[in-house]
C-alpha positions as CSV (number, residue, x, y, z in Angstrom):
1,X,56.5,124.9,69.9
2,X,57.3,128.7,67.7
3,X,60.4,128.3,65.5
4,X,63.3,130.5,66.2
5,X,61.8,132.9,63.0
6,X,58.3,132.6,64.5
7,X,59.8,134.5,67.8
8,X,61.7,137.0,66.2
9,X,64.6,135.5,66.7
10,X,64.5,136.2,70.5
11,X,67.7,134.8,72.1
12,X,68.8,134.1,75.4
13,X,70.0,137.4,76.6
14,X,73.8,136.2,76.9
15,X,73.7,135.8,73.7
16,X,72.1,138.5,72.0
17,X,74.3,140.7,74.3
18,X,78.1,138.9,73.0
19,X,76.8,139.0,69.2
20,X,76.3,142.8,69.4
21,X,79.6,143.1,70.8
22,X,83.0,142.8,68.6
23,X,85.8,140.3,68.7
24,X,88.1,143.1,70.4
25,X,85.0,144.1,72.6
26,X,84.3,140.4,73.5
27,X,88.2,139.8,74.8
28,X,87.9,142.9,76.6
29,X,85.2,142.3,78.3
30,X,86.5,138.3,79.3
31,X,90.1,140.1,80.1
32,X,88.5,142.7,82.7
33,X,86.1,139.8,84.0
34,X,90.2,137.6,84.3
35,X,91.4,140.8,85.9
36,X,88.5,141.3,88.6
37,X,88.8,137.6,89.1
38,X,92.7,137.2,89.4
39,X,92.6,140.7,92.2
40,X,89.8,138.7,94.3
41,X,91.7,136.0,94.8
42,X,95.3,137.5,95.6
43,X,93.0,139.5,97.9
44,X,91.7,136.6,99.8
45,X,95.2,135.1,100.4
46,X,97.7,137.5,100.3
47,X,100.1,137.2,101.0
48,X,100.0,133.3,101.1
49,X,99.7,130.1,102.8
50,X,102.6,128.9,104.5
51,X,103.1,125.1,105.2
52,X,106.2,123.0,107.1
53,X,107.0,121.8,103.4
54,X,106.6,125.9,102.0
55,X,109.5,126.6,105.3
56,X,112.0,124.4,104.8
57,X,111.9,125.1,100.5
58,X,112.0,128.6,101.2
59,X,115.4,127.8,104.1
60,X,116.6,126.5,100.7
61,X,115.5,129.8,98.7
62,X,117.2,131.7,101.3
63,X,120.3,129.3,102.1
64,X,121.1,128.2,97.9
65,X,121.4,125.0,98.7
66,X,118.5,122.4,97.1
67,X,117.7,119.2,97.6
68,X,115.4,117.5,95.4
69,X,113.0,116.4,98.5
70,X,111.3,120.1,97.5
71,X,111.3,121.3,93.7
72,X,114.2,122.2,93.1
73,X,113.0,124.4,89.9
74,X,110.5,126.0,92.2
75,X,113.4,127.1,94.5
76,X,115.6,128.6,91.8
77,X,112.7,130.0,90.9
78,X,111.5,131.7,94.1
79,X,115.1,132.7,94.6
80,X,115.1,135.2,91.8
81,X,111.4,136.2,93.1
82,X,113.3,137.0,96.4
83,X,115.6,139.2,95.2
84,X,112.6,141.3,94.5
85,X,110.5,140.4,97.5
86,X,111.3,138.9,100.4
87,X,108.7,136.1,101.5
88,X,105.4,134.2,99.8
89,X,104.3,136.9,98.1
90,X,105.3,137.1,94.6
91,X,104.7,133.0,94.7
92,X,101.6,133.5,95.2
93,X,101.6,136.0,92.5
94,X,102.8,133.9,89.9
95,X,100.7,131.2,90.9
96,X,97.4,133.0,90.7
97,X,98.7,135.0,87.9
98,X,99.4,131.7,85.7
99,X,95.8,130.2,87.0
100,X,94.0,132.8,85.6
101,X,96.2,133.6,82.5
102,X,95.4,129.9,81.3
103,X,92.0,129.8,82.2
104,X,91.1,133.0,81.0
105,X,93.2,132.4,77.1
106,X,91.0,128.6,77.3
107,X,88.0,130.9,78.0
108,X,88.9,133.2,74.9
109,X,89.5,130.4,72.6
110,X,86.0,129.0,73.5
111,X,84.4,132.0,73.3
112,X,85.9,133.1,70.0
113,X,85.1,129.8,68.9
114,X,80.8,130.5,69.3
115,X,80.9,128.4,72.5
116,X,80.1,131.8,74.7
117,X,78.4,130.3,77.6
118,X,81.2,127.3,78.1
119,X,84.0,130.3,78.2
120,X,82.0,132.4,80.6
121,X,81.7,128.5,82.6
122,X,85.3,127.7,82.3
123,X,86.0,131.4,84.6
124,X,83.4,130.6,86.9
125,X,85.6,126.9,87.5
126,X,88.2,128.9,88.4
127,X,86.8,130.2,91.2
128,X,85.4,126.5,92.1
129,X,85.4,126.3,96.3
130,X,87.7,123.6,96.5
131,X,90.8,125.2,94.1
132,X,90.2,128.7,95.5
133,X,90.3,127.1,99.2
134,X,94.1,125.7,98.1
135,X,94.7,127.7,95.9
136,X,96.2,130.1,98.4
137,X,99.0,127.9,99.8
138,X,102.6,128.6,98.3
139,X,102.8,124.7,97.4
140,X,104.1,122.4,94.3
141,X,100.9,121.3,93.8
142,X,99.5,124.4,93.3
143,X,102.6,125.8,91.5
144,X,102.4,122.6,89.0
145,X,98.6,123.1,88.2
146,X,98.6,126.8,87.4
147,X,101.8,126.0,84.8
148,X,100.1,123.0,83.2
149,X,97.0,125.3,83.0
150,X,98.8,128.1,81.3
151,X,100.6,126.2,79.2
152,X,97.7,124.2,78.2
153,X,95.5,127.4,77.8
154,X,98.1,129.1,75.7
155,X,98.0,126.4,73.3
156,X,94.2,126.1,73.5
157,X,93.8,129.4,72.4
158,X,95.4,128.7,68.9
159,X,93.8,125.3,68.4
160,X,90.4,126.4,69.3
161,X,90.3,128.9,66.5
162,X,91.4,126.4,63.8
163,X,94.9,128.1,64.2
164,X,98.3,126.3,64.4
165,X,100.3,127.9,67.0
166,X,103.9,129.6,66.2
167,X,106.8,128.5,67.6
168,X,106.7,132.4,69.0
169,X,104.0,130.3,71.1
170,X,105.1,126.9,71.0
171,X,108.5,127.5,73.0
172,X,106.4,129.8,76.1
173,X,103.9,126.9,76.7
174,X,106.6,123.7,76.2
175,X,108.5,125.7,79.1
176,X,105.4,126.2,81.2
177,X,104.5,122.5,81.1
178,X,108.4,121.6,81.7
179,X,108.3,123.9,84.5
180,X,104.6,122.1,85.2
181,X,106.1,118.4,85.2
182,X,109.2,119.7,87.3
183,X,107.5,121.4,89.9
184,X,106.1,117.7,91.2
185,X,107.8,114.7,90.8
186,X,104.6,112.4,90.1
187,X,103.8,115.7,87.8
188,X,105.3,113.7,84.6
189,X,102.2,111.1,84.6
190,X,100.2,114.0,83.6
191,X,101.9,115.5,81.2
192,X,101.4,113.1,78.4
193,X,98.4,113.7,77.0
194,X,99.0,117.2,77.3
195,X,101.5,116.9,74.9
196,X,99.4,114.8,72.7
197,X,97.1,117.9,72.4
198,X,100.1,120.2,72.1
199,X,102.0,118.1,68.9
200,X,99.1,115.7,67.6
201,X,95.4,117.6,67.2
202,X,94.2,115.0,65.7
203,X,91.1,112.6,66.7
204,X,93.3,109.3,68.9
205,X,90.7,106.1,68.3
206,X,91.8,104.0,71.0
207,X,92.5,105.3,74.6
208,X,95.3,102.7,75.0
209,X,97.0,104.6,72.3
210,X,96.6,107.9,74.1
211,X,98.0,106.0,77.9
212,X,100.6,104.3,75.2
213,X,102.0,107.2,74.4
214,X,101.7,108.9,77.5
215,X,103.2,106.6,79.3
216,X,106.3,107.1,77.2
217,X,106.0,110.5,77.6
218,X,106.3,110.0,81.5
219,X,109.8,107.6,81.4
220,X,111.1,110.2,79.2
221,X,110.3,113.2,81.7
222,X,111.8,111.1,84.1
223,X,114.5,110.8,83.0
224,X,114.8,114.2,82.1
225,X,114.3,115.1,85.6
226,X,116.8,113.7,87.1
227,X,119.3,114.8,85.0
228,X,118.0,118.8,85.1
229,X,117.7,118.5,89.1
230,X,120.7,117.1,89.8
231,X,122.7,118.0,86.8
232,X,121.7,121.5,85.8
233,X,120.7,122.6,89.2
234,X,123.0,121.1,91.2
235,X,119.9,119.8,93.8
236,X,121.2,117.4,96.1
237,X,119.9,114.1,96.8
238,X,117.5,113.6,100.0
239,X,116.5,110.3,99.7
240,X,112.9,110.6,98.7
241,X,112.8,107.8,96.7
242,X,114.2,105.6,99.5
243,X,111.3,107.0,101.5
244,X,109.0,105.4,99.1
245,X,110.6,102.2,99.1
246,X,111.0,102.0,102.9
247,X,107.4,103.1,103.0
248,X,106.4,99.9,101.2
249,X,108.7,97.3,102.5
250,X,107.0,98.1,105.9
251,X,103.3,97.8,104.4
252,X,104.5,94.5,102.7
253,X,106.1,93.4,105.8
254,X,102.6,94.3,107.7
255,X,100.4,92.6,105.2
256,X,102.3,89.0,104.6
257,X,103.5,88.7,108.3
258,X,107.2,88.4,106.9
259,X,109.7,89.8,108.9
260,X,112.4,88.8,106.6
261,X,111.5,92.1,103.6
262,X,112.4,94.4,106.2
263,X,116.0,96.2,105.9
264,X,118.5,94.6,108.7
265,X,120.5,98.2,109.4
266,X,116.3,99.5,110.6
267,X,116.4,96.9,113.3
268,X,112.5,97.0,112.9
269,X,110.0,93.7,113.8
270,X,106.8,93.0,113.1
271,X,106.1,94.7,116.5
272,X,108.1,97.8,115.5
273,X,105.9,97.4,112.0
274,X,102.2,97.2,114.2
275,X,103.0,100.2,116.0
276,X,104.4,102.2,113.6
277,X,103.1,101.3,109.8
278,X,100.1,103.2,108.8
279,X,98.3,103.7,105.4
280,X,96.6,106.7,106.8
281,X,97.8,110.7,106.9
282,X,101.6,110.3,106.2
283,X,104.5,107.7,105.9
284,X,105.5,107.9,109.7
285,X,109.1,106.2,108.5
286,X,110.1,109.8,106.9
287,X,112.3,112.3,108.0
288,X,110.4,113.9,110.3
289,X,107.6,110.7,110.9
290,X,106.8,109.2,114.1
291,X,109.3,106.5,113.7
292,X,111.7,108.5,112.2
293,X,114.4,106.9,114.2
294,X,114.0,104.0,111.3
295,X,115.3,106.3,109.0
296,X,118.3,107.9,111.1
297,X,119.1,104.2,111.4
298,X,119.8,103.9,107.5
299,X,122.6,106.7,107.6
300,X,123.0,109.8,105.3
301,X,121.3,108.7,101.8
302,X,124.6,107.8,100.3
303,X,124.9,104.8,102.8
304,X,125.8,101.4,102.3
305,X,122.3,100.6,103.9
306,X,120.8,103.2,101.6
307,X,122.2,101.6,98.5
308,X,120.8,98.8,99.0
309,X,117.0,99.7,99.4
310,X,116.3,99.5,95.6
311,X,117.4,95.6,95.5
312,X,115.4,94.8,98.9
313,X,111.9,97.4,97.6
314,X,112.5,94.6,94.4
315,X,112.7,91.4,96.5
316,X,109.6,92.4,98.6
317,X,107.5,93.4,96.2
318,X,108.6,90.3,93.9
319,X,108.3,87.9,97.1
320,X,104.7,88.9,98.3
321,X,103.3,90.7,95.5
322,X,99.7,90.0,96.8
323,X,100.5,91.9,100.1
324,X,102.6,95.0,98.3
325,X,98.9,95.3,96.2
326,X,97.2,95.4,99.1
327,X,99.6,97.5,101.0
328,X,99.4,100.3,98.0
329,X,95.3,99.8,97.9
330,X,95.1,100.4,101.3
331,X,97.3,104.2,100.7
332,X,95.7,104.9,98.1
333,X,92.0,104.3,99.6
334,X,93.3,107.0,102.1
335,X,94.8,109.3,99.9
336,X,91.6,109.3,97.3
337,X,89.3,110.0,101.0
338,X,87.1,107.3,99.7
339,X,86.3,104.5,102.4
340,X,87.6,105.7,105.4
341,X,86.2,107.3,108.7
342,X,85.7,111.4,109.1
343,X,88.5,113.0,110.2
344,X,91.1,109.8,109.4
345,X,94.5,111.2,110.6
346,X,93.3,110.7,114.1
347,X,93.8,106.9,113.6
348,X,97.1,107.3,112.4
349,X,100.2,106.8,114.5
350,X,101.5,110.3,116.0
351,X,99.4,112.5,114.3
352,X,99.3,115.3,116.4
353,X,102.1,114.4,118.3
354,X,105.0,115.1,115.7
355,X,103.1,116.8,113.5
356,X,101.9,119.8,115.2
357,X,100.6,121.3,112.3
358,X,97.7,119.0,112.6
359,X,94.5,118.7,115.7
360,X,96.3,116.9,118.5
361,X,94.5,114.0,119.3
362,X,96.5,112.4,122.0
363,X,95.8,115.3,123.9
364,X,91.7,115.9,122.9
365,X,88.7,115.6,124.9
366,X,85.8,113.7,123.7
367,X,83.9,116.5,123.2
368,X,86.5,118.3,121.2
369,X,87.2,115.2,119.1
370,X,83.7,114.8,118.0
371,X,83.5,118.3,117.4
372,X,86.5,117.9,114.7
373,X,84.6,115.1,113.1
374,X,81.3,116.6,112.4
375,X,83.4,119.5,110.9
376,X,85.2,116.9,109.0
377,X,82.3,116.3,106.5
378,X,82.0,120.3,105.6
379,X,85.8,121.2,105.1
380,X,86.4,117.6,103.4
381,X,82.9,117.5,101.7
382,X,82.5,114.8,99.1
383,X,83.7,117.7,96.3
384,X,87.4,117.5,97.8
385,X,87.0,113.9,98.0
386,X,89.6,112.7,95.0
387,X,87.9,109.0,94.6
388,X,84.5,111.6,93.3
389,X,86.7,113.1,90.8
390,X,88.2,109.9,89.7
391,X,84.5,108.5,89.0
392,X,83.4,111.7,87.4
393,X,86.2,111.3,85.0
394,X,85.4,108.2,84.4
395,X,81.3,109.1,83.8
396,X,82.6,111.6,81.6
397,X,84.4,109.2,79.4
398,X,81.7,106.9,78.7
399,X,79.1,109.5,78.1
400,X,81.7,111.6,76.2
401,X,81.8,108.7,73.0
402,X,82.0,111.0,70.0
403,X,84.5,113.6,71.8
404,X,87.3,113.3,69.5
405,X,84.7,115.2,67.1
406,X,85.5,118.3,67.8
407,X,89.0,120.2,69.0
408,X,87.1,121.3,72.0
409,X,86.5,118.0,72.8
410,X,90.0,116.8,72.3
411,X,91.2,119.3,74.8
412,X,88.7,118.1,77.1
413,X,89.8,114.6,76.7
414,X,93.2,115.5,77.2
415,X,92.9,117.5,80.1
416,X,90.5,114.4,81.6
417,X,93.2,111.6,80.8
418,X,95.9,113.9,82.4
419,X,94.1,114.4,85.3
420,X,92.7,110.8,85.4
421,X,96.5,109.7,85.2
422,X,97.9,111.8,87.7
423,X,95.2,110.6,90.3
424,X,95.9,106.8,89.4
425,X,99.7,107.2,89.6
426,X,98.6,107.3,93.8
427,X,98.5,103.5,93.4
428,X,102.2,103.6,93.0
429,X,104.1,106.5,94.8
430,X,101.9,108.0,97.4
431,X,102.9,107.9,100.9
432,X,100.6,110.6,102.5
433,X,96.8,111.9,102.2
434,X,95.8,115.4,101.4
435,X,92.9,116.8,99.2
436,X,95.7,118.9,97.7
437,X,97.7,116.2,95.6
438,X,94.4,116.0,93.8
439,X,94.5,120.2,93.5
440,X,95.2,119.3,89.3
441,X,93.1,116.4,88.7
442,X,90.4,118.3,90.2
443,X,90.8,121.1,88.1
444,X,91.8,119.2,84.9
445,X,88.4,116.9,85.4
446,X,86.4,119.8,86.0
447,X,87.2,121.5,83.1
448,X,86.4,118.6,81.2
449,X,83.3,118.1,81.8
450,X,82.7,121.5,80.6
451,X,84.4,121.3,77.1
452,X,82.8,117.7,77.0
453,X,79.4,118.3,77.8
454,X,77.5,118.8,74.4
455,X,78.8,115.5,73.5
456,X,77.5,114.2,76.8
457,X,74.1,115.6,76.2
458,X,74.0,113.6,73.1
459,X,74.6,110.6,75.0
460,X,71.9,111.7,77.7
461,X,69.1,112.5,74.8
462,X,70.1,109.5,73.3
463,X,69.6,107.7,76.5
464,X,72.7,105.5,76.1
465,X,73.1,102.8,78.6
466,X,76.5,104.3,79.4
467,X,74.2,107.1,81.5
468,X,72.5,104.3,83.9
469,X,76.5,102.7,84.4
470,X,77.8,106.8,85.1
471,X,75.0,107.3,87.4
472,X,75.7,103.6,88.8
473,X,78.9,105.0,89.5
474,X,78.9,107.6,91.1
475,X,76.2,107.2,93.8
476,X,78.0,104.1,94.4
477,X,81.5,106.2,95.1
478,X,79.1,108.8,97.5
479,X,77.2,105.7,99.2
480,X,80.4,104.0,100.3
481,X,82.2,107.3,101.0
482,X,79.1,108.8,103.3
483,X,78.5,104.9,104.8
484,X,82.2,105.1,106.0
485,X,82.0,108.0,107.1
486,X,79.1,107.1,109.4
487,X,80.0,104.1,110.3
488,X,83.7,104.7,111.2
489,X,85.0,102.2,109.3
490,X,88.4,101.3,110.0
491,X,88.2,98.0,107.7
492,X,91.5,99.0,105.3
493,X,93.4,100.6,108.4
């Protein structure tokens, strides 16, 4: 093999190209890429994706009154945005506008840094099928990723050059994650170890240390929360919490056989229970669920029956803590799309029916509904399937050992135990399934892999046992996933 002197220093041609070029020429060149990037992406959504959940926020935008069912920081928000343009528009804007301002200062730090082809890698994620497919929709989850991102980037940018960043800096990104952790309320489990990066750059031995701390992080955000919803902003209460706990009283009440954990004022049975409870697609107790009648039972959310879901959530789960585990592994198989048939919401009780916004089943031929299930496995490929992305974080961990080595590779570790976390905290408070509530973890894991992967090619040339138990992993994620799939397996149903 010639030496690099014995070829006359030939380089790839990337990188003979970005030496040539100055540190103002090389920005320029990644800020018109950013530009070209950010106007191809408005341009395939403008003006924005519209959901039932983007209506009735933007009713609130237009009526000033919140509830905290929707973000309320995302509605004050918007309503300032309205005052200047009417509709999803300038949401859409600032949603894009902040995806690609983060990425594209991470991509300048890395690039500024010598690592030219991982910055010109981190753009290309931006544009990653999956993300630009949601990224489109005028959403909280969306909204909470491109803050998180920005903020993240912003700080990136100083940390990646050896730099400490100013408190000119420091005040922009903290409000960008704030806004980030408000925008969601599950948001807060992922801010943690962004704020590790952001306040301690320094090597964390032990990853219970990191979840230690971010774990603190999260009941302090929550409690923060609460207090600048309802306090500062004046959001009223909709009872989303008492959604949850209904939610899991009935799962508990399904899985133990126990009539007795279900709220009197509901007048639900066990029968009620069978034909209404489902893990799968959404919590058909809610609002505007199949059996919403349970919740009208249970009065306005200040309600003597209301007030006393918190002490009855407690005595179920406390009572039959085997069936609330396997009540809440049952959602959370659904919402990571892991062992469950193609096209799952057509098992689920009403879908279609009340919620017109997806196929209606009850009312489907045959032909149609197979139809809808072979086009199940291309628009809900195995990329969008969160249970991947929780594996590949995982994979990327264990081949990742000596990451703390570099500040690239903290931010990579930070942005995997973020979106690691976030995807996890499903276990506890989901109540419906959509690829979207993963639109951050997806991101976040992704571009970890990329500032993690020379320390992962250590590990591969090293041919660390860690590589077999990744591999292990992951095929047996996309075996299980595929074999459901194609066996219709309704087993956790």
């Amino acid at each position: 093999m010639p030496t690099v002197a014995e070829r006359g220093g030939r380089r790839p041609l990337l990188t003979r190209f970005w030496a040539e070029r100055t540190p103002r020429a090389r920005s320029g060149l990644l800020l018109a890429l950013v530009v070209l990037l950010l106007l191809v992406n408005v341009g395939l959504h403008y003006p924005g994706t519209m959901n039932n959940d983007s209506w009735l926020q933007y009713e609130e935008v237009r009526s000033g009154i919140y509830t905290d069912w929707h973000p309320p920081i995302m509605a004050v928000l918007w309503t300032l945005l309205d005052r200047v343009m009417h509709g999803p528009a300038p949401m859409l804007i600032l949603h894009l506008g902040l995806h690609w301002l983060g990425l594209g200062l991470l991509a300048d730090g890395l690039a500024r840094s010598g690592r030219v082809r991982t910055a010109l890698l981190v753009l290309l994620a931006g544009a990653f099928p999956v993300l630009v497919f949601y990224n489109g929709g005028i959403w909280k989850d969306v909204g909470m990723a491109s803050a998180l991102i920005a903020g993240f980037g912003l700080l990136a940018w100083y940390r990646l050059q050896g730099r400490r960043p100013p408190l000119t800096v420091l005040l922009p990104a903290l409000l960008l994650l704030a806004y980030g952790a408000l925008v969601r309320t599950n948001a807060v489990f992922a801010l943690g170890p962004l704020l590790l990066f952001l306040f301690f750059d320094k090597p964390q031995r032990k990853l219970w240390a990191t979840v230690l701390w971010s774990a603190l992080a999260t009941v302090l955000a929550l409690l923060l929360s609460g207090v600048i919803n309802h306090q500062v902003i004046g959001a009223r209460n909709s009872g989303a919490i008492q959604s949850l706990q209904l939610f899991d009283m009935a799962g508990i009440a399904r899985q133990s056989g126990d009539a007795g954990v279900l709220p009197p004022a509901t007048g639900l049975t066990l029968a009620d229970v069978q034909r209404c409870y489902t893990p799968y697609f959404w919590d058909t107790f809610s609002p505007w669920g199949y059996c919403r009648v349970v919740s009208e039972r249970l009065g306005p959310t200040d309600s003597p029956a209301r007030q006393e879901l918190g002490r009855q959530w407690a005595h179920a789960v406390l009572s039959h803590p085997l069936a609330y585990l396997d009540h809440r592994l049952r959602a959370f198989n659904s919402e990571m799309f892991f062992l469950v048939p193609a096209k799952h919401c057509r098992y689920a009780p009403g879908c279609g029916v009340e919620a017109p916004w997806v196929y209606p089943w009850s009312r489907a031929s045959a032909a149609e509904v197979a139809r809808e299930v072979r086009s199940d496995y291309i628009k809900k490929n195995f990329l969008g399937w969160p249970i991947v992305w929780v594996a590949a974080g995982i994979a990327f961990w264990l081949m990742a050992r000596d990451g703390r080595s570099s500040v690239a590779g903290r931010a990579g570790l930070a942005l995997l135990v973020s979106g690691e976390l976030y995807l996890l905290a499903y276990l506890l408070v989901g109540v419906a399934s959509d690829v979207r509530y993963a639109y951050w973890s997806i991101l976040a894991i992704l571009l970890s892999g990329l500032l993690l992967a020379p320390h992962m090619r250590s590990t591969l040339r090293q041919r660390h046992p860690v590589v077999l138990l990744s591999a292990v992993l992951m095929g047996l994620v996309l075996v299980g996933g595929f074999a459901a799939r194609l066996t219709d397996f309704r087993g956790l149903l």
